[in-house]
Structures are given as structure tokens and as C-alpha cells.
VEXZA-717117 format. One record per residue (C-alpha): x, y, z; residue number from 0. Coordinates in nm, 2 decimals. Example, Ala and Ser with C-alpha at 12.3 -4.5 7.8 and 13.67 -1.06 7.14 Angstrom:
# VEXZA-717117
<<1.23, -0.45, 0.78>, 0>,
<<1.37, -0.11, 0.71>, 1>,
END
This chain:
# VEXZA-717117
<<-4.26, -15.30, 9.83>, 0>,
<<-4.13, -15.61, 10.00>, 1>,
<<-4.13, -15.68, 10.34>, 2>,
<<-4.02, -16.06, 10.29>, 3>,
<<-3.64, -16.13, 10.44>, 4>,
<<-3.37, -16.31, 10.23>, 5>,
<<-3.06, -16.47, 10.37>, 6>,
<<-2.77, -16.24, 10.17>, 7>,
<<-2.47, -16.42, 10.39>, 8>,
<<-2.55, -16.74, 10.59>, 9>,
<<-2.29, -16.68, 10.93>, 10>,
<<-2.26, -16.75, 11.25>, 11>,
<<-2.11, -16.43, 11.36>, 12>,
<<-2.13, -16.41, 11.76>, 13>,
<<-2.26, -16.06, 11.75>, 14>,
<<-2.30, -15.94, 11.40>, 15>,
<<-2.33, -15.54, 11.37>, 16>,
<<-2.29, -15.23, 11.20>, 17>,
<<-2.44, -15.32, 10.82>, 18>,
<<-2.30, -14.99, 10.60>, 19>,
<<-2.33, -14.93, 10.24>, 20>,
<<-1.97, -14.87, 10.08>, 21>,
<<-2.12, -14.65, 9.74>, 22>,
<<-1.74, -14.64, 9.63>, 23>,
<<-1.67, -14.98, 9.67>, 24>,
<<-1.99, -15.11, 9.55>, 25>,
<<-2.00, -15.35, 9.89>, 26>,
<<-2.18, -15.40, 10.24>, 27>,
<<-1.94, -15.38, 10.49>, 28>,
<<-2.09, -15.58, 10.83>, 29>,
<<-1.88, -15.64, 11.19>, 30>,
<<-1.89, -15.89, 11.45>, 31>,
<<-1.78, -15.70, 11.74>, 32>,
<<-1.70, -16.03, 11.95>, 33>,
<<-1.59, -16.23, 11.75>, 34>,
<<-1.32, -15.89, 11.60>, 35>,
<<-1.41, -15.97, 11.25>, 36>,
<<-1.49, -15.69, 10.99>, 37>,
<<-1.68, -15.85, 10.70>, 38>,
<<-1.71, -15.73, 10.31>, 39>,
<<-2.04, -15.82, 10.09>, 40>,
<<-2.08, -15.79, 9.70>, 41>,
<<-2.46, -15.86, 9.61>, 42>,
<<-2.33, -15.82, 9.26>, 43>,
<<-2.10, -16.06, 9.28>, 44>,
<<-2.14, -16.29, 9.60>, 45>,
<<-1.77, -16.20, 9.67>, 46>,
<<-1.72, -16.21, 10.05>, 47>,
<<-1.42, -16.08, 10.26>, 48>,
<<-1.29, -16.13, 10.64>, 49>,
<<-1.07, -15.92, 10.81>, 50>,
<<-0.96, -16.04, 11.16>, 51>,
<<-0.86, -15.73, 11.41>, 52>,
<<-0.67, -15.69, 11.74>, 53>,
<<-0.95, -15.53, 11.96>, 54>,
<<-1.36, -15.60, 11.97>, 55>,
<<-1.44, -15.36, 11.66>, 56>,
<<-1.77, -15.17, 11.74>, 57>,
<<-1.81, -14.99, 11.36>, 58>,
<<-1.69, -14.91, 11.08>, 59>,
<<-1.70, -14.66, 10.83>, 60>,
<<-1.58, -14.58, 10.50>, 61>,
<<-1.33, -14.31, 10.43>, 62>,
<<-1.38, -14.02, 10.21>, 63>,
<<-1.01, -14.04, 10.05>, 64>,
<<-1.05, -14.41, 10.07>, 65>,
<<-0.96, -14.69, 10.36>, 66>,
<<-1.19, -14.74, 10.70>, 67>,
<<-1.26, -14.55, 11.08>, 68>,
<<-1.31, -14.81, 11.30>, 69>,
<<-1.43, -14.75, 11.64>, 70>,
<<-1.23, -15.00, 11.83>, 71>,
<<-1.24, -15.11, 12.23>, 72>,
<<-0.94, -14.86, 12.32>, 73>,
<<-1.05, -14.60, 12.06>, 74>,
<<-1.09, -14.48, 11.74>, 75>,
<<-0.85, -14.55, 11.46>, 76>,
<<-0.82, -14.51, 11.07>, 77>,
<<-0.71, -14.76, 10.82>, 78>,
<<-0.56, -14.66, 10.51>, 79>,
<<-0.59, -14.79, 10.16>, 80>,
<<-0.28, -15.01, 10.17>, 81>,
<<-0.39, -15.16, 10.54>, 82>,
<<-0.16, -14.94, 10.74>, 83>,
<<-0.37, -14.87, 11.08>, 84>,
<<-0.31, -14.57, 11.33>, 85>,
<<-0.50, -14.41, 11.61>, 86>,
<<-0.70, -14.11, 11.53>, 87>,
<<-0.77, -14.08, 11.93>, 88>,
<<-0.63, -14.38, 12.19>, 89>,
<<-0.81, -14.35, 12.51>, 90>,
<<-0.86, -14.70, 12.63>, 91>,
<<-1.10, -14.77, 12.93>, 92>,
<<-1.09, -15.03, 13.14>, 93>,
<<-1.44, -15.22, 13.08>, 94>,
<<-1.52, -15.02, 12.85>, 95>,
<<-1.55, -15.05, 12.41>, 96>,
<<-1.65, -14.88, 12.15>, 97>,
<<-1.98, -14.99, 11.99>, 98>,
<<-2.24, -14.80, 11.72>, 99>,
<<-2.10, -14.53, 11.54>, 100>,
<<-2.23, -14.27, 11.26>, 101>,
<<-2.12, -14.01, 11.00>, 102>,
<<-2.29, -13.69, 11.05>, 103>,
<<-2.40, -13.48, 10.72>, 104>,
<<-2.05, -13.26, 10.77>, 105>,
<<-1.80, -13.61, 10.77>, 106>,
<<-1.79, -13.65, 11.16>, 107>,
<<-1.78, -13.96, 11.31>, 108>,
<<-2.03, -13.97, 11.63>, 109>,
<<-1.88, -14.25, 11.83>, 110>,
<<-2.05, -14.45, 12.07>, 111>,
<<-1.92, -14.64, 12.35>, 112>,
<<-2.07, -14.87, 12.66>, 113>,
<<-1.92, -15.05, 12.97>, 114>,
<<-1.88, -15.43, 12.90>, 115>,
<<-2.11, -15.47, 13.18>, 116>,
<<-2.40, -15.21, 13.07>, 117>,
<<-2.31, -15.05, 13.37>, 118>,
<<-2.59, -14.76, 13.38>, 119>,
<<-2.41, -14.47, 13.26>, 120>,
<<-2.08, -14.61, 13.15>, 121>,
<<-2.11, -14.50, 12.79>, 122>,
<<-2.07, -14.18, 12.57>, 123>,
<<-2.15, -14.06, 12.28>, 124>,
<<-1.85, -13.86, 12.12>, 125>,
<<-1.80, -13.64, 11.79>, 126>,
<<-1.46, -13.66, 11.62>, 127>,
<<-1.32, -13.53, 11.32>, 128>,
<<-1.06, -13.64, 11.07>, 129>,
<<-0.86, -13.26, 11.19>, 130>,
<<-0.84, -13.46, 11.56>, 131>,
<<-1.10, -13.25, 11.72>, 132>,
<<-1.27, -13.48, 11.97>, 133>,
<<-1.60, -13.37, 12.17>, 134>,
<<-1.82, -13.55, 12.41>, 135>,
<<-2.16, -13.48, 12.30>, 136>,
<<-2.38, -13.79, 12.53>, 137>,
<<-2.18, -13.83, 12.85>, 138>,
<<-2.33, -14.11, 13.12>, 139>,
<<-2.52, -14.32, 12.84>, 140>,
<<-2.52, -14.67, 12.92>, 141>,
<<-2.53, -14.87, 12.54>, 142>,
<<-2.49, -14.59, 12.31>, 143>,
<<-2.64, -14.74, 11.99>, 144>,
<<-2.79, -14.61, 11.66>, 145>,
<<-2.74, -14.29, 11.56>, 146>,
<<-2.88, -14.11, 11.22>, 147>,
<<-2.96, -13.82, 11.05>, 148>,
<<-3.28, -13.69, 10.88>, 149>,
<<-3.28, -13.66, 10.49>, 150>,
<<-3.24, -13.27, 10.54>, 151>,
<<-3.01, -13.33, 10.80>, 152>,
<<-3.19, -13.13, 11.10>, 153>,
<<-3.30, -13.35, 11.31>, 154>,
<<-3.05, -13.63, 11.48>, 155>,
<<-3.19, -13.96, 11.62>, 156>,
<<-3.04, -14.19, 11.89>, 157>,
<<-3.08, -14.47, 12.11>, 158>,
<<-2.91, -14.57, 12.46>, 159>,
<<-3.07, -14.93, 12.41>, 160>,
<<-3.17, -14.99, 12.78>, 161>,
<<-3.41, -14.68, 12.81>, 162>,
<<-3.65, -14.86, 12.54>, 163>,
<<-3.64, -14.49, 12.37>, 164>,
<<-3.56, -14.37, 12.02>, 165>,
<<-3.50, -13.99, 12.05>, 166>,
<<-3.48, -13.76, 11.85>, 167>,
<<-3.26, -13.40, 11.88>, 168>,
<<-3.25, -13.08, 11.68>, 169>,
<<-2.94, -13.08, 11.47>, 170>,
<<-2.72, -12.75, 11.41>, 171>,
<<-2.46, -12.86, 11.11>, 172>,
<<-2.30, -12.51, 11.16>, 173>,
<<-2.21, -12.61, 11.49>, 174>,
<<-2.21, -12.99, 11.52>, 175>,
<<-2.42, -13.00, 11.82>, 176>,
<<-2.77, -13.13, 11.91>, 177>,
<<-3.06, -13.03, 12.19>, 178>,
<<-3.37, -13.05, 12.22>, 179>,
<<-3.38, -13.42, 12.31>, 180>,
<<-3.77, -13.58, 12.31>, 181>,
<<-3.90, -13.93, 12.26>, 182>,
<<-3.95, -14.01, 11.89>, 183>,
<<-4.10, -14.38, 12.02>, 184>,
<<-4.09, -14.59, 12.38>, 185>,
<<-4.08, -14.94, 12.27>, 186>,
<<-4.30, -15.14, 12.42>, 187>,
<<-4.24, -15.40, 12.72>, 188>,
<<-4.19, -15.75, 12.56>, 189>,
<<-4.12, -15.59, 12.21>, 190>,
<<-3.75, -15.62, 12.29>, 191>,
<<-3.47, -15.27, 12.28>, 192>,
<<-3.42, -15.03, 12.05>, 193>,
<<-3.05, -15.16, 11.88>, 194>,
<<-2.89, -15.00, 11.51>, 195>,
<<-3.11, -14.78, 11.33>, 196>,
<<-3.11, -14.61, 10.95>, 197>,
<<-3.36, -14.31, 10.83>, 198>,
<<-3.48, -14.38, 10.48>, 199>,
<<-3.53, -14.14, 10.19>, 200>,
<<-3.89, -14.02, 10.34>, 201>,
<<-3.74, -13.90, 10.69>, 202>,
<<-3.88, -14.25, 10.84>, 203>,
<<-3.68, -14.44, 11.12>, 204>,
<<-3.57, -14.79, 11.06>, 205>,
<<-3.49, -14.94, 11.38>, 206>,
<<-3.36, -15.32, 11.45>, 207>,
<<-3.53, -15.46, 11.80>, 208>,
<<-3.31, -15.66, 12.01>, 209>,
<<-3.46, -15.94, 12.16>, 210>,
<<-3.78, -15.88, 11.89>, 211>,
<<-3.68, -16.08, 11.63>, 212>,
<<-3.77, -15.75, 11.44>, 213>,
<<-3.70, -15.46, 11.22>, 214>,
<<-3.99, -15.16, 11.28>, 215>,
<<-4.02, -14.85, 11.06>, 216>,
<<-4.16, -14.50, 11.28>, 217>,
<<-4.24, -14.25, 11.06>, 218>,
<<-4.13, -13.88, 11.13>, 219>,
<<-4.42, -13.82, 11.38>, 220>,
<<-4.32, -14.15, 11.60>, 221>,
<<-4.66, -14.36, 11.43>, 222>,
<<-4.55, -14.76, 11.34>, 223>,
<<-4.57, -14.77, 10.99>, 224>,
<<-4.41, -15.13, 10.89>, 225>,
<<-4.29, -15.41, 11.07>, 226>,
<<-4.05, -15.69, 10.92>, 227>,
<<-4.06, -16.01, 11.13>, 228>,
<<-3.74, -16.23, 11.15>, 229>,
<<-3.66, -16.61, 11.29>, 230>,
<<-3.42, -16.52, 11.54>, 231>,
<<-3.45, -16.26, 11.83>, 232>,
<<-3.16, -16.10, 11.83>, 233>,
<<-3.21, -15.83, 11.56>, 234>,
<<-2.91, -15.59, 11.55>, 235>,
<<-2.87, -15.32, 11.30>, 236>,
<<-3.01, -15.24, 10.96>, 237>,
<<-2.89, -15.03, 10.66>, 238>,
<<-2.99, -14.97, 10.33>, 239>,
<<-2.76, -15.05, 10.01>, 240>,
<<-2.73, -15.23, 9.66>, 241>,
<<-2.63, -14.99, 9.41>, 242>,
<<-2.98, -14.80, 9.44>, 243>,
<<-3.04, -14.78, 9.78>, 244>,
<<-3.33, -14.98, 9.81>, 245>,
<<-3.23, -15.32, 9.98>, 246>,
<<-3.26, -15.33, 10.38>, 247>,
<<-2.98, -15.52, 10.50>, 248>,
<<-3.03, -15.68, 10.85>, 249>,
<<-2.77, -15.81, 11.08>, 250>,
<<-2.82, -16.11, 11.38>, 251>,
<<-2.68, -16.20, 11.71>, 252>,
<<-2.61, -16.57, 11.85>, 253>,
<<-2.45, -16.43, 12.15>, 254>,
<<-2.62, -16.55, 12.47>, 255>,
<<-2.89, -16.73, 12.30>, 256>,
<<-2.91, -17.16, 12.43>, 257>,
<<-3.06, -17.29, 12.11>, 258>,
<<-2.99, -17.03, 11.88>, 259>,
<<-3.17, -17.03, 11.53>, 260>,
<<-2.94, -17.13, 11.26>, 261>,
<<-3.00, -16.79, 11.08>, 262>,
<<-2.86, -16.64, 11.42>, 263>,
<<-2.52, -16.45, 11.32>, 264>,
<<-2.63, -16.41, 10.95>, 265>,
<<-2.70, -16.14, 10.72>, 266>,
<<-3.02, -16.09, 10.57>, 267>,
<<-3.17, -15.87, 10.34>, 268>,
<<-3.53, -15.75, 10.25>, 269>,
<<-3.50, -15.67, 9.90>, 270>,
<<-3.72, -15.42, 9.75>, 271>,
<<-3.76, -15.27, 10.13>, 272>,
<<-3.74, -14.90, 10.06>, 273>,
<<-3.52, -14.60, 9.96>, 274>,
<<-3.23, -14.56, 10.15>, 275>,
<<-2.98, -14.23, 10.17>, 276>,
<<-2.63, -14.19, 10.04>, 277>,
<<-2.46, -14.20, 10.35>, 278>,
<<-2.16, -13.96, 10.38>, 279>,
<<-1.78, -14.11, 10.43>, 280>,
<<-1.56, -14.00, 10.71>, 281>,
<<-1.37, -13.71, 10.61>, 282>,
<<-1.05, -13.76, 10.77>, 283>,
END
């Protein structure tokens, strides 16, 4: 099992995000939010994509009949297979954008979103549904971040980055709703913040440190099982992909950084990391 990083895309993305595994497309799909870029990634092939949008782009998601949800600074929209865009729900905030943002096991999207200025409890963390159905499940968050599900999909985890926490909730997929919130792990002072997060195969938390220049697997009982060290401190998100699930993709910031590393903004991979889960499209 590898725990040695390679570089998949050499970037310089401002604030690269939001690594997800596209099973039908056979691609990574990876976002920098600042600099409203959506970017495509074939380990097969090498063969790279850019797609410039209108609005800071906090995630994207593959659709289950095909195209992309992105979670956008004024809202939520879906793009279709021939690139024709439209708002699933428009409710633009002023100072505020959308950021992290995951599938649940039932096809909703569980939007985040966070005040440009990380005001404390300017975020929310909102359930929507191809049908329309919009609910706010985390009001008064402040940078609602990585969000995933346990392999059998009863237990939810989360982190609002500032509060140094990954939680963890009871999941109800009959009703869509969580409770039960308790600390999975408090990251430690100086280890930097709790950013993207994926749960592998085995039920254990994967979760990208901002400002730790790390990637730190928790297993179900909150214990530090693995630790992948990286060159540059602002660690992002992590997913798993490749066409069997087993290659940890890693994504970097530059943003804010004086001397940034020249890996800062790329993509990197850890080959051999693991055993990911097939991660369910949007259904709408």
C-alpha cells in the first residue's frame, strides 16, 4: 500500500478543489473555485480538459442521466450533456458562495456554502434534489466543507473547517436527515483544519488538512491510522478514483501563500493508496 505522492497534473490553480471520480466517463473531474475553472483528468490517457465558468464554482458532480451539478456562488445549477446550463435553485447572497458539496447514498446533492469573509456562521449546509426540493439541513456553519457517507451509508461525516472538528451524524436514508452530531476527531493546534474529505471501502475517513501540508486517514472509532505528507501546506480535498478505486487523488491551494511551492495548485495522486467507494451521481 503506498503512501508516496505523485504529481497526476502539474497546475497552478489558485485554489484547486473538489477531486471526484466520474465512473461513467472514466475521468477525475477537479475545480478551482477562484480561479472559475472546472478541470477534466484521464490517468488512462493524460487527456486534460478546461472549462472556464461565469461564477466562483465550489463543486461539481456528475449527473446520473449524464452532464454536471455545480454548486455555484449564486446557487446551484445543472449542466446538460450538450453544455446547455440552467438553475436548479438561484438564491444568490451577497458575500456569500457555494463551496464543498456531496451526493448522498439516495442521489441528493448536500450543498455547502460560506461567507467570502468566513464570517462565523455565514454558511449552510443544504439538501437538494433533482425533483427541486430544497432543505436546509446545517444552518449558521461558517466554511461548510467535506461531507461523506459511510460504506453502509448510516452514518454522515462533516466538517465546518474553522471548528478543527470532523463530526460525524446518524444518517436516516428514509428520511434524508441527520442527528446525533459528535466529534469523530479535533485536529490538533498547529496540524492545520479539517478541509475535503472521502470515506474509503473500510468505513475510514480520509481527510485533507489545510495549512498541514497533509492528508490523515481516522479510522471509524476517530484513532490516526495513516498520514500522507505533501510539499505544500495548503492541502484541499481528496478522492479516490482510476478505474478500481484505489488511487487517492489530492488537490492544492496557492491562494494566500508568499513563496508558494511549485507543486502549489497541482494535482497529485498516491497511487496504490486504498479502496475507494463508487460514489453515487446526482439524480436529477
Amino acid at each position: 500500500m503506498s503512501t508516496g505522492f505523485e504529481v497526476a497534473v502539474a497546475a497552478e490553480a489558485t485554489l484547486g478543489e473538489g477531486p471526484t471520480w466520474d465512473a461513467a466517463a472514466g475521468r477525475l473531474i477537479w475545480l478551482d473555485i477562484l480561479g472559475m475553472r472546472i478541470h477534466t483528468y484521464d490517468p488512462a490517457s493524460g487527456r486534460r480538459t478546461v472549462r472556464t465558468t461565469e461564477q466562483h464554482v465550489g463543486a461539481v458532480r456528475p449527473r446520473a442521466g449524464g452532464g454536471l451539478v455545480l454548486n455555484l456562488r449564486d446557487g446551484v445549477g445543472l449542466l446538460d450533456p450538450g453544455d446547455t446550463f440552467r438553475w436548479l435553485h438561484h438564491e444568490p447572497v451577497a458575500g456569500r458562495r457555494g463551496n464543498d458539496a456531496a451526493v448522498a447514498p439516495d442521489g441528493s446533492l448536500w450543498a455547502g456554502t460560506m461567507r467570502y469573509d468566513e464570517a462565523t456562521g455565514g454558511g449552510t449546509l443544504t439538501r437538494l434534489t433533482g425533483a427541486g426540493e430544497v432543505r436546509t439541513i446545517l444552518p449558521d456553519v461558517t466554511v461548510s466543507n467535506g461531507t461523506g457517507w459511510s460504506p453502509d451509508g448510516r452514518l454522515m461525516y462533516y466538517t465546518d473547517t474553522p471548528t478543527r472538528r470532523v463530526d460525524v451524524f446518524d444518517y436516516d436514508a428514509d428520511g434524508a436527515t441527520v442527528a446525533n452530531r459528535r466529534t469523530l476527531v479535533e485536529i490538533e493546534e498547529g496540524a492545520g483544519f479539517p478541509d475535503g474529505l472521502t470515506v474509503d471501502a473500510e468505513g475510514c475517513v480520509w481527510v485533507a488538512l489545510w495549512d498541514g501540508g497533509a492528508v490523515r486517514r481516522y479510522t471509524p472509532a476517530g484513532d490516526l491510522d495513516r498520514v500522507v505528507t505533501l510539499p505544500t501546506p495548503r492541502t484541499t480535498a481528496c478522492a479516490f478514483g482510476g478505474p478500481d478505486l484505489t488511487d487517492l487523488y489530492i488537490t492544492t491551494a496557492r491562494v494566500g501563500l508568499t513563496s508558494p511551492h511549485p507543486l502549489a495548485g497541482s494535482l497529485l495522486v498516491v497511487p496504490g493508496a486504498g479502496k475507494g467507494i463508487v460514489q453515487p451521481a446526482f439524480d436529477g
